[in-house]
C-alpha positions as CSV (number, residue, x, y, z in Angstrom):
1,X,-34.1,-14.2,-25.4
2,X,-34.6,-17.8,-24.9
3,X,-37.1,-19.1,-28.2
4,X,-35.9,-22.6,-28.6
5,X,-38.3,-24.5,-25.7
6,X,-41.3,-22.5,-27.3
7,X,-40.4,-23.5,-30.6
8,X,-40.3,-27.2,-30.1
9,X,-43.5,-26.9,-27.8
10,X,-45.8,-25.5,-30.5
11,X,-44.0,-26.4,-33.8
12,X,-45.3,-29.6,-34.2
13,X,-48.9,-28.7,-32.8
14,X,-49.7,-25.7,-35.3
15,X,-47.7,-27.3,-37.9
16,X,-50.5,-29.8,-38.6
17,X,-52.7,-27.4,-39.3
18,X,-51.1,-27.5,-43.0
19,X,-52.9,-30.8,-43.6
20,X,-56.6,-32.3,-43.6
21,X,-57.7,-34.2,-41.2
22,X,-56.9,-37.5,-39.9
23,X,-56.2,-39.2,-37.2
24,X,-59.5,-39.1,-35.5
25,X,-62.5,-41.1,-34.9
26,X,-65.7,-40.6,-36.3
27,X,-68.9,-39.5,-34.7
28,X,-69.4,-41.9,-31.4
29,X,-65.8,-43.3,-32.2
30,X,-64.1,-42.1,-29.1
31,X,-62.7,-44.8,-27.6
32,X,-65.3,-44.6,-24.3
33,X,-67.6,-46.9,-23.1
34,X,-70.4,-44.2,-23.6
35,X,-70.0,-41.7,-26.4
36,X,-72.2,-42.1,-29.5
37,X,-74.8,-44.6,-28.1
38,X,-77.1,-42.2,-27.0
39,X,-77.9,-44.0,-23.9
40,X,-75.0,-42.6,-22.2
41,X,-78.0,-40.5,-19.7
42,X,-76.6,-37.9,-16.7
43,X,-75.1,-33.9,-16.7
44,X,-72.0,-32.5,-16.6
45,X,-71.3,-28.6,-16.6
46,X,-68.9,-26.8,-18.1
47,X,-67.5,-23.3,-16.6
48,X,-64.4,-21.3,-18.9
49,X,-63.1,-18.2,-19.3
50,X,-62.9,-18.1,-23.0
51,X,-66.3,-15.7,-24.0
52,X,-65.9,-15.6,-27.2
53,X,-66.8,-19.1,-27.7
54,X,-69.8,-19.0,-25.2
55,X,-72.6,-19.1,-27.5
56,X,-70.8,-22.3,-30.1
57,X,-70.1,-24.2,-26.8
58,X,-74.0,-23.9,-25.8
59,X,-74.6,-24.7,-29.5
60,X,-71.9,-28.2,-29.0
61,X,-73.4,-28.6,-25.5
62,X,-76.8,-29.8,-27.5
63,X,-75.0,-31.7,-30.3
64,X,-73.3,-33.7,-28.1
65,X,-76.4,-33.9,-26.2
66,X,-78.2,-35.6,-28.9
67,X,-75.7,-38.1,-30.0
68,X,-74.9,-39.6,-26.5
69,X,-78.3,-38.7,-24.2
70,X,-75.6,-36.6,-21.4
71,X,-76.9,-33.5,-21.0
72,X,-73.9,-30.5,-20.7
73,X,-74.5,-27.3,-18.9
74,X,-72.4,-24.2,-19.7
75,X,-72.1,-21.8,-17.0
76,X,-71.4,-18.2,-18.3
77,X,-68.7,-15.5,-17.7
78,X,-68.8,-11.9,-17.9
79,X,-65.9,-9.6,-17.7
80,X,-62.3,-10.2,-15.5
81,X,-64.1,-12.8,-12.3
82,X,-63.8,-16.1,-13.7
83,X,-60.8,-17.0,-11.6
84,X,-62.5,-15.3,-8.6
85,X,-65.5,-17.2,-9.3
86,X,-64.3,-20.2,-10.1
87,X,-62.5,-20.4,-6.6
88,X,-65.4,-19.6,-5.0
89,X,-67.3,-22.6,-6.5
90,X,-64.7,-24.9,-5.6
91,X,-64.1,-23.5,-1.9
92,X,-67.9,-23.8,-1.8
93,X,-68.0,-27.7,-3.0
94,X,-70.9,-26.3,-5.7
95,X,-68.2,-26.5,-8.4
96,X,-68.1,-27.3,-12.0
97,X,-67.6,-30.7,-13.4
98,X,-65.0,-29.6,-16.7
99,X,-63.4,-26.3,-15.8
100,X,-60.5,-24.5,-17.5
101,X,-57.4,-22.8,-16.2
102,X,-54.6,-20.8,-17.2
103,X,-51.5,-20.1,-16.0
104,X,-49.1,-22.9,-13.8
105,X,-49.8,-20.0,-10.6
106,X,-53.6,-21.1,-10.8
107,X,-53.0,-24.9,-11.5
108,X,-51.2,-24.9,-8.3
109,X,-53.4,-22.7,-5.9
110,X,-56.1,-25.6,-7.3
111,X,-53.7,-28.6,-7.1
112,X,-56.2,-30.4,-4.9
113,X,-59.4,-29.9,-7.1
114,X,-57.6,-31.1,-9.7
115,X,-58.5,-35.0,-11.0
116,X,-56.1,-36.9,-13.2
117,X,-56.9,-37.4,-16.7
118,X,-53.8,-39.4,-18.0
119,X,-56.3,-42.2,-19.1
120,X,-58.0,-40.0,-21.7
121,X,-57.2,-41.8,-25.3
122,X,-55.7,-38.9,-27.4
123,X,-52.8,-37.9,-25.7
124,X,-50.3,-39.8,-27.0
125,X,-51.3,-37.2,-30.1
126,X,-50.4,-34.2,-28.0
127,X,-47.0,-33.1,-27.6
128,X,-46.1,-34.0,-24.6
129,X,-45.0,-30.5,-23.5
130,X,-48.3,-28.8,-24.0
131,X,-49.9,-31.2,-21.5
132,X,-50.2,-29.6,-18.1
133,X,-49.5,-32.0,-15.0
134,X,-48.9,-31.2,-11.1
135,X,-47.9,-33.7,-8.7
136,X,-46.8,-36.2,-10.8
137,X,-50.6,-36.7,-12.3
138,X,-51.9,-35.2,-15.8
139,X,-54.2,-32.7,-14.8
140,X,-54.8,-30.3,-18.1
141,X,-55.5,-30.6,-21.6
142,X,-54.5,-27.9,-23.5
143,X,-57.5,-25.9,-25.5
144,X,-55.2,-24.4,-28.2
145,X,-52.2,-22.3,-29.0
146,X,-52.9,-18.8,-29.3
147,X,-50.7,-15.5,-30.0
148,X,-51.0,-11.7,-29.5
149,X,-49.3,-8.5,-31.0
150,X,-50.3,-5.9,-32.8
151,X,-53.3,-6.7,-35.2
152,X,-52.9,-3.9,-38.1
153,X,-55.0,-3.2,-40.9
154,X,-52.7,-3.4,-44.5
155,X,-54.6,-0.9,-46.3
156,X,-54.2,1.8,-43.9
157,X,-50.2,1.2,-42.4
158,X,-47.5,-0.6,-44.8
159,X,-46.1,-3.7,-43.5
160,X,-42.3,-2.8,-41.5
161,X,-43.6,1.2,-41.2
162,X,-42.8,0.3,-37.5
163,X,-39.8,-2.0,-36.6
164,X,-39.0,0.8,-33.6
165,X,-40.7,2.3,-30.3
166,X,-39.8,6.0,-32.3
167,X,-41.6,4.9,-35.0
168,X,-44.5,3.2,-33.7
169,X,-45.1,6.6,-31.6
170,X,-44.9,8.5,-34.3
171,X,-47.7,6.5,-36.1
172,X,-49.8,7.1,-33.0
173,X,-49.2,10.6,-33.2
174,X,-49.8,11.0,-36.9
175,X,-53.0,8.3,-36.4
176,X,-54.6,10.6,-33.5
177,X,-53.9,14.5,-35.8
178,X,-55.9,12.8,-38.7
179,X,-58.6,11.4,-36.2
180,X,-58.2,7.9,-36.1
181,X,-56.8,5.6,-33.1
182,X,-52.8,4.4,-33.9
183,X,-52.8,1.6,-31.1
184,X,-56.6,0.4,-30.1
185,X,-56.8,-1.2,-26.4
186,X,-59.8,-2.1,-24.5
187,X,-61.3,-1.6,-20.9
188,X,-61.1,-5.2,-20.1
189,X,-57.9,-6.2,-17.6
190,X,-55.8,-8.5,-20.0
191,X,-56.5,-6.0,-23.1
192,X,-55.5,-3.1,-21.3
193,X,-52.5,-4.1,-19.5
194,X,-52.0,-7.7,-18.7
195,X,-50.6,-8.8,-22.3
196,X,-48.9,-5.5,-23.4
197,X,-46.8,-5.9,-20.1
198,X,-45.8,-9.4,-21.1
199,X,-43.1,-8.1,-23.9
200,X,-40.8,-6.6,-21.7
201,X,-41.2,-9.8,-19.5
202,X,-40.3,-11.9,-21.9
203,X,-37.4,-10.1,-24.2
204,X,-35.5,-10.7,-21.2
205,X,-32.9,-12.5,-21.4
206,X,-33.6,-14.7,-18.6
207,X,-37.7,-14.1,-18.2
208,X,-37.9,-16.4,-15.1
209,X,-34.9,-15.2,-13.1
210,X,-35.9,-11.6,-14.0
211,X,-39.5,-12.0,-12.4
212,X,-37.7,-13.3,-9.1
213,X,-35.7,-10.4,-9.1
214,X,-38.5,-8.1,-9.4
215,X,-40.6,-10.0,-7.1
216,X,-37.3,-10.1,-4.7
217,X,-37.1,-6.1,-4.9
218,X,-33.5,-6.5,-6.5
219,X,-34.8,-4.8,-9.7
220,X,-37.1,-2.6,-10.3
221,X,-38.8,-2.3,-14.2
222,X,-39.0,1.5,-14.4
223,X,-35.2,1.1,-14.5
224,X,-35.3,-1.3,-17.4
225,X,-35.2,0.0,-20.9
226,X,-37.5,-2.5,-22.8
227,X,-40.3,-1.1,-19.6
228,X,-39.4,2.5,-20.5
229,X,-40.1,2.0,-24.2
230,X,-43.1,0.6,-23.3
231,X,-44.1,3.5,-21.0
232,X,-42.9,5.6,-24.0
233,X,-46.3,3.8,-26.1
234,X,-48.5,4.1,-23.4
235,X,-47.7,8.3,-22.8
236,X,-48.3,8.4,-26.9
237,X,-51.5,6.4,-26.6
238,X,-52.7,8.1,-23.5
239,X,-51.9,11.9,-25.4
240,X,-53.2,10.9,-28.6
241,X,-56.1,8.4,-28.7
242,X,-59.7,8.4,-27.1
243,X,-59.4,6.9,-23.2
244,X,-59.1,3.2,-23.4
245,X,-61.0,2.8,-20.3
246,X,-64.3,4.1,-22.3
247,X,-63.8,1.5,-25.1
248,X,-65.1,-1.8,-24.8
249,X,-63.3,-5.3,-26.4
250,X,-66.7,-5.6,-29.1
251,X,-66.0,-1.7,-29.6
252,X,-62.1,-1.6,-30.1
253,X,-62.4,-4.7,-32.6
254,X,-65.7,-3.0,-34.0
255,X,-63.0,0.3,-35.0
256,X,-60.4,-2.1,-36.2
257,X,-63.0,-3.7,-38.6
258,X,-64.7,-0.3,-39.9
259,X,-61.1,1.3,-40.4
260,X,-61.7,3.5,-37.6
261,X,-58.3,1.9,-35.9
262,X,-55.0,1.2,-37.8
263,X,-53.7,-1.1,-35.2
264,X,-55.1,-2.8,-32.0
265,X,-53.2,-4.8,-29.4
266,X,-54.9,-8.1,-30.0
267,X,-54.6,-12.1,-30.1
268,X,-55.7,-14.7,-33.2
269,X,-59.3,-14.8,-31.3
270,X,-60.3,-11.2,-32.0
271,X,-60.9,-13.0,-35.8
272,X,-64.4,-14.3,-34.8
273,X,-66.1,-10.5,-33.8
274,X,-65.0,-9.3,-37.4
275,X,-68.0,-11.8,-39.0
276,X,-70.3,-9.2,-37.3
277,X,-69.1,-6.6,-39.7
278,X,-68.3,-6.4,-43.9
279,X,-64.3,-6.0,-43.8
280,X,-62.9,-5.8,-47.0
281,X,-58.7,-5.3,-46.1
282,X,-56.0,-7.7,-45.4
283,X,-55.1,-7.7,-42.2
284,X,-52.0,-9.5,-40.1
285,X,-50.2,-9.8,-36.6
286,X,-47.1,-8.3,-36.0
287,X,-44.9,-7.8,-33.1
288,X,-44.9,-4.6,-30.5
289,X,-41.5,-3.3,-31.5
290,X,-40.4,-2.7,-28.1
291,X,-36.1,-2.9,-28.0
292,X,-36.2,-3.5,-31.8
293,X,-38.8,-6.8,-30.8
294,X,-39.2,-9.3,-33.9
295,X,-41.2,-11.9,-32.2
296,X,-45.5,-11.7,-31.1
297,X,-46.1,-13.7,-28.0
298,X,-47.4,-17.4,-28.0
299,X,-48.8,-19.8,-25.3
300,X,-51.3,-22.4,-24.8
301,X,-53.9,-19.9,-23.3
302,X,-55.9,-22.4,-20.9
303,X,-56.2,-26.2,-19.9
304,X,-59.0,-28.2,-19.3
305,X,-59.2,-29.8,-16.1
306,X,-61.8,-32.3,-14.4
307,X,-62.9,-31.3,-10.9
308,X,-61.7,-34.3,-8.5
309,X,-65.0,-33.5,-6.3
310,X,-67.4,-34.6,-8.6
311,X,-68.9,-38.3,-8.3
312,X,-67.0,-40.6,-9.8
313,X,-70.2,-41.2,-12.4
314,X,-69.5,-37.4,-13.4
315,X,-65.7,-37.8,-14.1
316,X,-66.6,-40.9,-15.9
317,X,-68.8,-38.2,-18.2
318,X,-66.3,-35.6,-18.2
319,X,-63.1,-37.6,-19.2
320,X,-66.1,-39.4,-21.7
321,X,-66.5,-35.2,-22.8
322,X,-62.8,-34.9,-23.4
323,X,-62.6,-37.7,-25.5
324,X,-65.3,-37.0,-27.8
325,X,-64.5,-33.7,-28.4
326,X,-60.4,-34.3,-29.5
327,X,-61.3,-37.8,-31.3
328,X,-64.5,-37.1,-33.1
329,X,-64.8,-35.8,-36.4
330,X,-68.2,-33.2,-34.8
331,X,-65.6,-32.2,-31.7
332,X,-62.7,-31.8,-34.0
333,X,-64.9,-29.7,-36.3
334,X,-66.0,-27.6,-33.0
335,X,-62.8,-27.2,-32.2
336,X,-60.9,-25.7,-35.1
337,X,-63.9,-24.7,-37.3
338,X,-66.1,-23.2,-34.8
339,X,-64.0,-22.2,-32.2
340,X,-61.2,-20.9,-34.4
341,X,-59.2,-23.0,-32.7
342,X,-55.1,-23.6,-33.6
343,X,-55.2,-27.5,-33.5
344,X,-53.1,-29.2,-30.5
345,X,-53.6,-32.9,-31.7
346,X,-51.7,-34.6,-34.5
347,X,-53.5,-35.4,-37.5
348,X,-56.2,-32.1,-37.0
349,X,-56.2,-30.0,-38.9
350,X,-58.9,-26.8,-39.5
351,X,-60.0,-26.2,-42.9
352,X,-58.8,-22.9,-43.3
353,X,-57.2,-20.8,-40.6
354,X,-58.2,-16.9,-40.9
355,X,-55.7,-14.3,-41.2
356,X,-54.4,-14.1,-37.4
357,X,-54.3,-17.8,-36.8
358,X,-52.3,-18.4,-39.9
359,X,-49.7,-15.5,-38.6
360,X,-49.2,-17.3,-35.4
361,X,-49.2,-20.5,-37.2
362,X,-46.3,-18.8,-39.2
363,X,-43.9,-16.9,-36.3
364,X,-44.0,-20.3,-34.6
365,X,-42.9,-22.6,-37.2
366,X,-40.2,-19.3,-38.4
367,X,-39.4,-19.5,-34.7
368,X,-40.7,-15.5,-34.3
369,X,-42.2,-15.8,-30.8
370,X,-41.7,-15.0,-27.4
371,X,-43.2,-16.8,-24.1
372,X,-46.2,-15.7,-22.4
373,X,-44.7,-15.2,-19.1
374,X,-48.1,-13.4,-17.4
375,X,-49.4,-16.7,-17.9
376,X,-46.2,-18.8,-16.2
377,X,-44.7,-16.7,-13.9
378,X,-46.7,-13.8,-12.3
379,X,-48.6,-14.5,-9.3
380,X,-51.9,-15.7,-9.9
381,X,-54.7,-13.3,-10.4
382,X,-52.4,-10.4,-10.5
383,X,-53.8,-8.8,-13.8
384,X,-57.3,-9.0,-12.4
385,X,-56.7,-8.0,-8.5
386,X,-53.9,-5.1,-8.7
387,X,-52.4,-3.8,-12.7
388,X,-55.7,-3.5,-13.9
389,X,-56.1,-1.0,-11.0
390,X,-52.4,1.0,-11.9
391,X,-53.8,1.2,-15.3
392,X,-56.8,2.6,-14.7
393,X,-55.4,5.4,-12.3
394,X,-52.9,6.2,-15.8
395,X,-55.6,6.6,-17.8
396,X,-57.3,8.0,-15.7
397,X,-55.2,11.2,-13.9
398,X,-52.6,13.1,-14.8
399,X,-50.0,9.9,-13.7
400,X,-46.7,10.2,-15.6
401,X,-45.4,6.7,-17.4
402,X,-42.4,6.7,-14.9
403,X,-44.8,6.7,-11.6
404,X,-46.9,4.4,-13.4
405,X,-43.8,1.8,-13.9
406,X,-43.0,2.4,-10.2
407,X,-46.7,1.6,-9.6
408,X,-46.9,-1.6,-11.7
409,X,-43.0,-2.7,-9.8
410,X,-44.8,-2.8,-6.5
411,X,-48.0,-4.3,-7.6
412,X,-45.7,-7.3,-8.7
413,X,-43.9,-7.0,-5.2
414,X,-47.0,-6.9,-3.4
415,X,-48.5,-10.2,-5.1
416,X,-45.7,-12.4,-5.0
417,X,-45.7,-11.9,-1.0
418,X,-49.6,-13.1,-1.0
């Protein structure tokens, strides 16, 4: 599998999260004509995918109201039609000023709504790779680094009881005779399906050239064996566990946290919805163990991008946004207090990472991790539009693992034809 680009994307990015802060401005010192004076006047709105952070954004949204006088509107997201909606906005010219994306597919269906931000002051912090660009122009700033795998609980299963697919289903099985779920997923598109099926993706050896020839029709994935391990989870899952499709994200991290769940298939952000309940165990990340699999998954998640059809008073106030929140000591804190943010910029740091952020923060600077390729190299909106749909219809009926590969193959042959 190929690890070293991923490696030198994130290593120096996370690896500052070791040391306190520095580097940035403080409040107001931003480097914009606007920022801090409280004179500043005007609105911008805000529209991202990222729900877990709705209500501290709002809460930023009126800090950073009060120290410059620009008012910021957050626009909220429910469920899997962000992307759907955000297209919609955009096609309809009644879209949002700062926006986020996530995956190369969507910056390229929104190439043209995309303004360049290469001016903004803190870049030259970032490394370089992380930035997304299209067209020759700097179009995204990245939000954070972010990993997935499978979130166990250490009182309840011993760290290395699973280094196998055999032994992982076995702990499903023994999880569901005593009562209790081995392998927690959730209702919601990317919980259910859309990251789980990015293992096999990626422990190919070539993860780009394989996704051609799938797309292509030259291979097919319920005829590869790191897909047919993973169909081998989801038939112990499905025969052993309560039906994912009745259990809500808040209710599989709500199990986790009560010890109702040894294990759920989560990222670092899950963290935050544990402060809703009293956990008292040690908890990490480790990888799904698919084709003996050492490595969890890591990406930068989304971008930020600045809508090119706004006035150019707006993107003034947008890219003025952007600066305060990466150079300011209240953004910075935002960012990788509040948010729970890994830190992207050099010199920021977060004042203590929790237990999932500081296991990504680890496989990447070990070099454990694997690529998101659902975020790189599927066709955009596939998740959302068609696998959601096979997985539901597995869960759902009496579907066996094998018909439900074949289903998810032409789901991926359909999409990249669109």
């Amino acid at each position: 599998m190929k690890k070293g680009k991923l490696v030198s994307l994130f290593l120096t990015a996370v690896l500052g999260a070791s040391v306190v802060l520095g580097g940035c401005g403080s409040k107001g010192e931003s480097g914009t004509s606007n920022a801090g004076d409280g004179k500043a006047g005007g609105k911008i709105t805000i529209f991202q995918q990222k729900t877990e952070i709705y209500d501290q954004l709002k809460e930023m949204a009126a800090v950073y109201e009060k120290e410059t006088g620009v008012e910021v509107e957050v626009w909220q997201i429910s469920g899997d039609d962000y992307y759907q909606n955000l297209k919609t906005y955009m096609s309809s010219e009644s879209g949002p000023t700062v926006f986020s994306l996530s995956s190369s597919t969507e910056i390229e269906e929104m190439s043209d709504y995309l303004e360049d931000i290469g001016g903004l002051s803190f870049l030259d912090k970032i490394n370089d790779d992380l930035i997304a660009k299209s067209g020759g122009k700097t179009i995204g700033v990245p939000m954070t680094a972010e990993g997935f795998g499978l979130v166990y609980n250490k009182d309840l299963v011993s760290e290395g009881a699973w280094n196998s697919t055999d032994t992982l289903v076995a702990m499903i099985q023994e999880a569901g005779a005593d009562g209790t779920t081995g392998v927690g997923l959730s209702q919601e598109a990317y919980f259910l399906i859309g990251q789980i099926l990015n293992t096999p993706f990626a422990l190919q050896e070539d993860p780009v050239q394989f996704c051609q020839d799938v797309y292509s029709g030259k291979i097919n994935i319920a005829d590869v064996e790191e897909f047919q391990e993973l169909g081998k989870i989801f038939e112990a899952i499905k025969a052993n566990q309560k039906n994912p499709m009745e259990v809500s994200y808040d209710q599989n991290c709500g199990d986790f946290a009560t010890g109702k769940a040894k294990m759920i298939h989560q990222g670092n952000w899950c963290y935050s919805l544990f402060s809703s309940y009293e956990v008292d165990f040690d908890m990490g990340m480790a990888p799904l163990p698919i084709a003996g699999n050492k490595s969890i998954a890591v990406g930068v998640p989304s971008v930020w991008c600045v809508n090119i059809d706004a006035s150019d008073n707006d993107k003034q106030l947008a890219k003025d946004f952007l600066n305060w929140l990466y150079t300011s000591e209240t953004g910075a804190d935002y960012l990788t207090n509040k948010f729970g943010f890994i830190p992207v910029v050099d010199g920021m740091a977060s004042e203590k990472l929790d237990p999932l952020s500081q296991a990504v923060s680890d496989a990447i600077a070990e070099g454990n991790i694997i690529p998101w390729t659902f975020n790189e190299e599927w066709p955009a909106g596939i998740i959302t539009t068609y696998l959601v749909q096979n997985a539901e219809e597995y869960f759902s009926s009496d579907m066996t693992a094998d018909a439900f590969l074949r289903a998810l193959n032409e789901s991926f042959v359909t999409a990249a034809k669109e």
